[in-house]
C-alpha positions as CSV (number, residue, x, y, z in Angstrom):
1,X,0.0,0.0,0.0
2,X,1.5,3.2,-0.9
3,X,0.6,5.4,2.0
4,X,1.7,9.2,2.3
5,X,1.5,11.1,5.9
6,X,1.0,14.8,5.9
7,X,1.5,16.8,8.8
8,X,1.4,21.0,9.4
9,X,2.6,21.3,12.6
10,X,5.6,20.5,14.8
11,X,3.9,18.0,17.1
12,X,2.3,16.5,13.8
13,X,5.8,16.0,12.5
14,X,6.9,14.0,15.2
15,X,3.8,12.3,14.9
16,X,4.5,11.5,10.9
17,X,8.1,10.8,11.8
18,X,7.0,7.8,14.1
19,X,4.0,6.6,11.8
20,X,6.1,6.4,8.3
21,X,9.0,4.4,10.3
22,X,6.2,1.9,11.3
23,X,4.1,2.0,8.2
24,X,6.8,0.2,5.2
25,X,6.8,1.9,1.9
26,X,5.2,5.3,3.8
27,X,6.2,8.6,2.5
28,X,6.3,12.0,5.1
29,X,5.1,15.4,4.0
30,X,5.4,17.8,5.8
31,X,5.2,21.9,6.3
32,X,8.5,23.2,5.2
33,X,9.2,25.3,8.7
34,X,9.3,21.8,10.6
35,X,10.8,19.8,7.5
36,X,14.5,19.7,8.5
37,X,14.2,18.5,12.4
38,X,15.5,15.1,12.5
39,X,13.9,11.9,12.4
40,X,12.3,10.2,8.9
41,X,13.4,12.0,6.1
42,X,10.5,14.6,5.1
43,X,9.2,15.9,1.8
44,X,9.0,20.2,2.9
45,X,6.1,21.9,1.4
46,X,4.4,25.0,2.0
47,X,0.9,24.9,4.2
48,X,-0.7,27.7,1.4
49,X,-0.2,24.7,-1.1
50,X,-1.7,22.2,0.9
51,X,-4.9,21.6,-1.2
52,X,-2.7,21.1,-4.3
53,X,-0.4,18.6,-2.5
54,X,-3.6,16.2,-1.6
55,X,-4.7,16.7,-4.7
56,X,-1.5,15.2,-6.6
57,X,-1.2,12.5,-3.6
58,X,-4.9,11.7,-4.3
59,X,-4.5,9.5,-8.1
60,X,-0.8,8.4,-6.5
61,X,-1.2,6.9,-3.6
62,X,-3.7,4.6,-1.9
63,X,-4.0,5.9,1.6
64,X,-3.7,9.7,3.0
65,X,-2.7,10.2,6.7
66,X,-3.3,13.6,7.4
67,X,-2.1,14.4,10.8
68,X,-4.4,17.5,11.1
69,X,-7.9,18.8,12.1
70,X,-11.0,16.8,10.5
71,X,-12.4,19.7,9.5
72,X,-9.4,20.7,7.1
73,X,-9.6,17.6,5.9
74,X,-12.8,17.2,5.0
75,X,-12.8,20.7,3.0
76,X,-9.6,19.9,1.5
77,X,-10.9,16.7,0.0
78,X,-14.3,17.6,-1.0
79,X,-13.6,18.3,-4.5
80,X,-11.8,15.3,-5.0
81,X,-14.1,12.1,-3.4
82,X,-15.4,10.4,-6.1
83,X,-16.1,6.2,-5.3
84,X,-15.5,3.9,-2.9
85,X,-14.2,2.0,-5.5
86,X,-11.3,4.1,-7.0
87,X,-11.0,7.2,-3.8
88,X,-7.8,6.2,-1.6
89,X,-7.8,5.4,2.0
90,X,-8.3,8.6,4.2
91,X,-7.0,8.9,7.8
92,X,-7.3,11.9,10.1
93,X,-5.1,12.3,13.3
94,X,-4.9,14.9,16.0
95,X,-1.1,16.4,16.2
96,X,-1.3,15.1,19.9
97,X,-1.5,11.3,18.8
98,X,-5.1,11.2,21.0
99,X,-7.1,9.6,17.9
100,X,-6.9,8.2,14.4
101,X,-10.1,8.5,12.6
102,X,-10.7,6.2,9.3
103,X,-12.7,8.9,7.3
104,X,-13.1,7.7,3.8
105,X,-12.8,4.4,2.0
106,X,-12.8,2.5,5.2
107,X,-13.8,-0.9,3.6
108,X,-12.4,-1.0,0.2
109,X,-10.3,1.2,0.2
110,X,-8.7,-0.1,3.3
111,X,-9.1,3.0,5.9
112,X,-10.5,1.3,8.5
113,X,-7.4,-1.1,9.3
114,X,-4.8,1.6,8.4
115,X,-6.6,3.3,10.7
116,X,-6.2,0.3,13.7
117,X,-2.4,0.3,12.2
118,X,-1.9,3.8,12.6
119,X,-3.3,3.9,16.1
120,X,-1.3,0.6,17.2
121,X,2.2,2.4,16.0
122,X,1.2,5.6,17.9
123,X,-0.8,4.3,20.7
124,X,-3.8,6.3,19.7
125,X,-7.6,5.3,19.9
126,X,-8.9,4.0,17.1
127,X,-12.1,5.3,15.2
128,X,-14.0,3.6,13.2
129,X,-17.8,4.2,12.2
130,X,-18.5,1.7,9.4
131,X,-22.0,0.1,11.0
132,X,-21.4,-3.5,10.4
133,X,-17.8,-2.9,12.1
134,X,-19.5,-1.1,15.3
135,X,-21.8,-4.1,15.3
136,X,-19.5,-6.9,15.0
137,X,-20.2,-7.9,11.5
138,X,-18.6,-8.9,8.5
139,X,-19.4,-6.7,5.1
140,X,-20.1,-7.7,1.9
141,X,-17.5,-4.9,0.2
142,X,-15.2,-6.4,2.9
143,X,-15.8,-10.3,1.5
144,X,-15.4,-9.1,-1.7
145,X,-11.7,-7.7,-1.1
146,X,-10.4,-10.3,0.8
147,X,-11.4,-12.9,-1.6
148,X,-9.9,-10.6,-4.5
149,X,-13.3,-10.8,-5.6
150,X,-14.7,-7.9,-8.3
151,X,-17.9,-6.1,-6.9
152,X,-20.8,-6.2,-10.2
153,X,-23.0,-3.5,-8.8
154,X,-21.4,-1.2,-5.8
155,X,-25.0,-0.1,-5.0
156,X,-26.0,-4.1,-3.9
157,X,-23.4,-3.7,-1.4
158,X,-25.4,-1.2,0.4
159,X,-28.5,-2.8,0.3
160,X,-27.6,-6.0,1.6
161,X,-25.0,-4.5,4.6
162,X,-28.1,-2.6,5.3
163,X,-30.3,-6.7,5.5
164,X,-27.7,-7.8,7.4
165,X,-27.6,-5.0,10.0
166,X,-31.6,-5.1,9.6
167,X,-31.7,-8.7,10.6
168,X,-33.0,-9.5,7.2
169,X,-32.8,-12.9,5.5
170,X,-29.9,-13.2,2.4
171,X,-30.1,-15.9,0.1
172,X,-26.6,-16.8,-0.9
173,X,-25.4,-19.0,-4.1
174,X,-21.9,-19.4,-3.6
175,X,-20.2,-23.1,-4.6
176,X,-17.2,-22.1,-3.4
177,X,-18.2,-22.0,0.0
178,X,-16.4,-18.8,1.5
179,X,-19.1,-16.7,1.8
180,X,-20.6,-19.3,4.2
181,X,-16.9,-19.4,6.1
182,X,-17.1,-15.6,5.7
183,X,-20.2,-14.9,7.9
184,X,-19.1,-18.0,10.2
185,X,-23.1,-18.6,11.3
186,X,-23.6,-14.6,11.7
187,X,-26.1,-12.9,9.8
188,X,-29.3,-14.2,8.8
189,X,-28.1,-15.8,5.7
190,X,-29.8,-18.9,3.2
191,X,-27.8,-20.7,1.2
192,X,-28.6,-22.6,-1.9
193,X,-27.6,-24.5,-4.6
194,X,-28.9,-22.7,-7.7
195,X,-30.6,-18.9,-8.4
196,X,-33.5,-20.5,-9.0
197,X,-33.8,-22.3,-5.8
198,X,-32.5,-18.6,-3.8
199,X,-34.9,-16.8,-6.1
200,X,-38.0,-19.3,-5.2
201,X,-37.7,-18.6,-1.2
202,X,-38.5,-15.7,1.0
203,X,-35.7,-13.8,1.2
204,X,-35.1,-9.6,0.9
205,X,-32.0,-9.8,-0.4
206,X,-29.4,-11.8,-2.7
207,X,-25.9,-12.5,-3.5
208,X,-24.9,-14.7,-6.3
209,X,-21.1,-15.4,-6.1
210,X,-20.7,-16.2,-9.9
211,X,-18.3,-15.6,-13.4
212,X,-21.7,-16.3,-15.4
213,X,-23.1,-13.2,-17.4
214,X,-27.0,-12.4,-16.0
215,X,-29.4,-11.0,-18.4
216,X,-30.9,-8.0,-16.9
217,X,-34.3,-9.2,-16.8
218,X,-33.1,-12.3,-14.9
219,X,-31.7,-9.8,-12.1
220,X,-33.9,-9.6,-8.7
221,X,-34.1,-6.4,-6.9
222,X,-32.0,-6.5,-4.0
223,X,-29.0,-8.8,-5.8
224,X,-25.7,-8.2,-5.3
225,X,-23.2,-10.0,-7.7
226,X,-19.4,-10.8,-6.9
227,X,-17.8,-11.8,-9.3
228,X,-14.3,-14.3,-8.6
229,X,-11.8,-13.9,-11.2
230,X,-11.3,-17.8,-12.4
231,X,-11.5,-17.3,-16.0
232,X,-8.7,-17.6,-18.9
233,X,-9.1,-16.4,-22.4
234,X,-6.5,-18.5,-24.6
235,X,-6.4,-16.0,-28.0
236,X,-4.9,-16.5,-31.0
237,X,-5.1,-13.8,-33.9
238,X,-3.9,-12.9,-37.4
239,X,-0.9,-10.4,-37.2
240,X,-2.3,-6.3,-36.8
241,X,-5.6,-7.0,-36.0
242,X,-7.0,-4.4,-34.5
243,X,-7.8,-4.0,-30.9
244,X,-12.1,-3.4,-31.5
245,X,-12.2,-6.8,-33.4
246,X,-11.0,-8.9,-30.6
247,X,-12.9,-7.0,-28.1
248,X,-16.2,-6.8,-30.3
249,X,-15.1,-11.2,-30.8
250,X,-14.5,-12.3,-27.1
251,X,-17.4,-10.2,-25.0
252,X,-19.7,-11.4,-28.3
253,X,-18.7,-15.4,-27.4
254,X,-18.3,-14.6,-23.5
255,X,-22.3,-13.5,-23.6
256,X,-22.6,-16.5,-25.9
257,X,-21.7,-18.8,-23.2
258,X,-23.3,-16.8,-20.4
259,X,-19.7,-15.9,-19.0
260,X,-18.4,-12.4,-17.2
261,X,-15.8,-10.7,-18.7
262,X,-15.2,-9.6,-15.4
263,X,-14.2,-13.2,-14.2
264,X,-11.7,-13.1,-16.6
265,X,-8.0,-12.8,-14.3
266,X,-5.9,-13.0,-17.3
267,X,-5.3,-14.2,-21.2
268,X,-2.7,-16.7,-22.8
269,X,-1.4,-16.4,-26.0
270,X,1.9,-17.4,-28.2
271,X,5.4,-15.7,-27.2
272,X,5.3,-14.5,-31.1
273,X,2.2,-12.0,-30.2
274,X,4.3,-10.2,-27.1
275,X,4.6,-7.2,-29.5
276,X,0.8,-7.3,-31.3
277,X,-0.6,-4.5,-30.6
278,X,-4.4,-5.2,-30.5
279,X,-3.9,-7.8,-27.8
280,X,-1.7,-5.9,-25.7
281,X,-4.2,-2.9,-25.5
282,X,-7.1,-5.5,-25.3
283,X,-5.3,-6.8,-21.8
284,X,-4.8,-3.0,-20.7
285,X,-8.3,-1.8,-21.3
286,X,-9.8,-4.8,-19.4
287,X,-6.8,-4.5,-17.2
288,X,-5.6,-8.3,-17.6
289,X,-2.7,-9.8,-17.2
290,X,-1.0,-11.5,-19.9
291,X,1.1,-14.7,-20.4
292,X,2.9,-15.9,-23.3
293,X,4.0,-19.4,-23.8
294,X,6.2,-20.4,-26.8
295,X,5.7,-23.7,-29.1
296,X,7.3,-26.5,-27.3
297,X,4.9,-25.4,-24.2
298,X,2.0,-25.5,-26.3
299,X,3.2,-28.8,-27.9
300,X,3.3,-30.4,-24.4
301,X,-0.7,-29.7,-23.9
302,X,-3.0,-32.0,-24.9
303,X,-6.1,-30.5,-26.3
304,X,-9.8,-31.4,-28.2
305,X,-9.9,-29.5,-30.9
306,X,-7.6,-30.4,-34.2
307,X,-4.1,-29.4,-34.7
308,X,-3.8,-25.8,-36.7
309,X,-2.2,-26.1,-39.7
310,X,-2.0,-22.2,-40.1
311,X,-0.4,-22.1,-36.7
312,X,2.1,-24.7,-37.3
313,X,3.0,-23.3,-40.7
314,X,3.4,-19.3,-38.7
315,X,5.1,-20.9,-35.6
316,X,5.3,-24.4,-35.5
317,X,2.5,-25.1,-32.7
318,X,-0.4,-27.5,-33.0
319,X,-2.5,-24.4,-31.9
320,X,-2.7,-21.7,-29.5
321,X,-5.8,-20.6,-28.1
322,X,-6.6,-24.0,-26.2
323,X,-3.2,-25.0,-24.8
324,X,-2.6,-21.5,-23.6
325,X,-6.0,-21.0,-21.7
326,X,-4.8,-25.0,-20.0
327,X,-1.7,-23.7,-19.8
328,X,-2.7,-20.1,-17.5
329,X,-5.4,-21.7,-16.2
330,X,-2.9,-23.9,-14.4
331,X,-4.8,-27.5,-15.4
332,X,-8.2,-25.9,-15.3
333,X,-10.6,-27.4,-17.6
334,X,-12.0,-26.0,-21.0
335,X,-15.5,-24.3,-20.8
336,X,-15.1,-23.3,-24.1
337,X,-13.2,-25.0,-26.8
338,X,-11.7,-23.1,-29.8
339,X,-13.7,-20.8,-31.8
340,X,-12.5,-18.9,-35.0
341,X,-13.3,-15.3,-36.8
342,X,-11.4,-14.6,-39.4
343,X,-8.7,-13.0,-37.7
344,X,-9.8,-14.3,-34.2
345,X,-9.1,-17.6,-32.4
346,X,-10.6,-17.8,-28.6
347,X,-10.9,-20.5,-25.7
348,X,-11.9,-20.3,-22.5
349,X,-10.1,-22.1,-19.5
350,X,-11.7,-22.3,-15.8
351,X,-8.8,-22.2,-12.7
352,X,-9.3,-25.4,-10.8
353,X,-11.2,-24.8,-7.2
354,X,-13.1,-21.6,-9.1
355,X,-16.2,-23.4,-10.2
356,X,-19.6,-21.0,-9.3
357,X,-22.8,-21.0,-10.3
């Protein structure tokens, strides 16, 4: 986590000083009359350029400790808050070390336990005012992050932390199983087998733990879908083409299959296609990673679908998209075997231990 303290006055200093020696990778900033007086090294700036500083900080960093009033705080970040999704980690601290008070992103963003770290380093009280925290529950945004687990629809997340505080019944599809080890037996949660069975009981709210694509009109009210990121794409494609066609090709065959690109944790392909372009921009919109295997790996796999004349003739492999997706998927099993546009070759690979409804 990159995490950058800022303090204004002397006290607050000492306070950053101590907190950025306990927190690793922490960065001090702090006003330039008080920047050269021992301790951690400090980055000076000037207290009339404070708004700018947070500013900058903000799309750098993933936590803020400002060592400062709340008030200052909050007016200094106003313009900037955003999501709970993509806004950094705020903490406030009083200069005297008395409090430290997990202000924004406490779930997600991770505010809530910098906050417990920062007070443990200074010997300051916690704050925290997340209301399943205060009430000894476990979160859905909080499930969701620890499983690395993508959130579908940030507004179901509300809704059913507000049934669970409510005393509500959940209905829960999760084959996985660690939603169920999640809650340990708290919360009044259901748990079933299939949507349909969730869907056909009396519950006020849902969460599907799935990498299958749900039609709109097949979406409750109330649902909140996590998606776990299980799937590989093996692609294969003719040289330059362009970075639309494969997107327009692979969400087009995803929805085919009733799959979430979201799921999707990363794509195989040949080492001859580290330098195609379309690909490489394909992985960075969807923000993907990307592995490249070369022809005696791809040899080694055995695989359904034919050998590929056209890719043994370009670089002597029986194919690409299959044993690449086997390959990434680390001996997952093929949910969709090779398909073909004209420049386009796709397959989809599950990771072993990922299978969801």
């Amino acid at each position: 986590m990159r995490v950058a303290v800022i303090a204004i006055t002397r006290n607050g200093g000492l306070l950053g000083q101590k907190l950025v020696q306990g927190l690793a990778g922490a960065e001090l900033h702090l006003s330039r009359r008080y920047a050269g007086q021992g301790g951690a090294p400090a980055k000076p700036f000037d207290p009339a350029d404070l708004k700018e500083l947070v500013s900058s900080l903000w799309q750098e960093h993933d936590a803020l400790v400002c060592v400062m009033a709340t008030g200052i705080v909050v007016r200094t970040i106003a313009p900037l808050v955003k999501s709970k999704e993509s806004d950094p980690a705020v903490v406030v601290m009083d200069d005297a070390g008395t409090f430290a008070i997990s202000l924004l992103s406490g779930h997600l963003g991770g505010a809530n336990e910098l906050a417990e770290r920062c007070a443990f380093i200074s010997g300051a009280r916690p704050v925290i005012t997340t209301a399943t925290d205060v009430n000894r529950l476990p979160s859905f945004d909080m499930l969701a992050k620890e499983q690395g687990w993508l959130i579908d629809n940030l507004s179901g997340v509300k809704t059913l932390n507000r049934l669970l505080l409510d005393g509500e019944e959940i209905a829960v599809v999760d084959h996985g199983g660690q939603t169920r080890s999640w809650f340990h037996g708290r919360g009044k949660l259901s748990f079933h087998d299939t949507f349909s069975q969730a869907l056909a009981g009396s519950a006020h709210g849902f969460l599907f733990v799935t990498n299958r694509h749900l039609p709109p009109q097949s979406r409750p009210d109330n649902l909140l879908v996590l998606r776990p990121r299980n799937l590989v794409l093996g692609i294969g494609c003719n040289r330059t083409t362009p970075l639309e066609e494969i997107d327009e090709f692979v969400t087009t065959q995803l929805r085919r299959i009733f799959l979430s690109l979201k799921s999707v944790l990363r794509i195989a392909t040949a080492t001859a296609k580290r330098d195609e372009p379309g690909l490489l921009a394909f992985a960075q919109r969807h923000g993907l990673e990307i592995c490249f295997y070369d022809s005696q790996e791809l040899n080694r796999v055995a695989v359904p679908s034919r050998p590929s004349k056209h890719a043994m003739a370009a670089i002597g492999a029986i194919g690409v998209a299959e044993p690449a997706a086997l390959l990434a998927s680390g001996g997952g099993r093929l949910l969709l075997q090779k398909v073909k546009s004209p420049n386009v070759t796709l397959a989809v690979a599950e990771i072993p231990g990922g299978e969801h409804a």
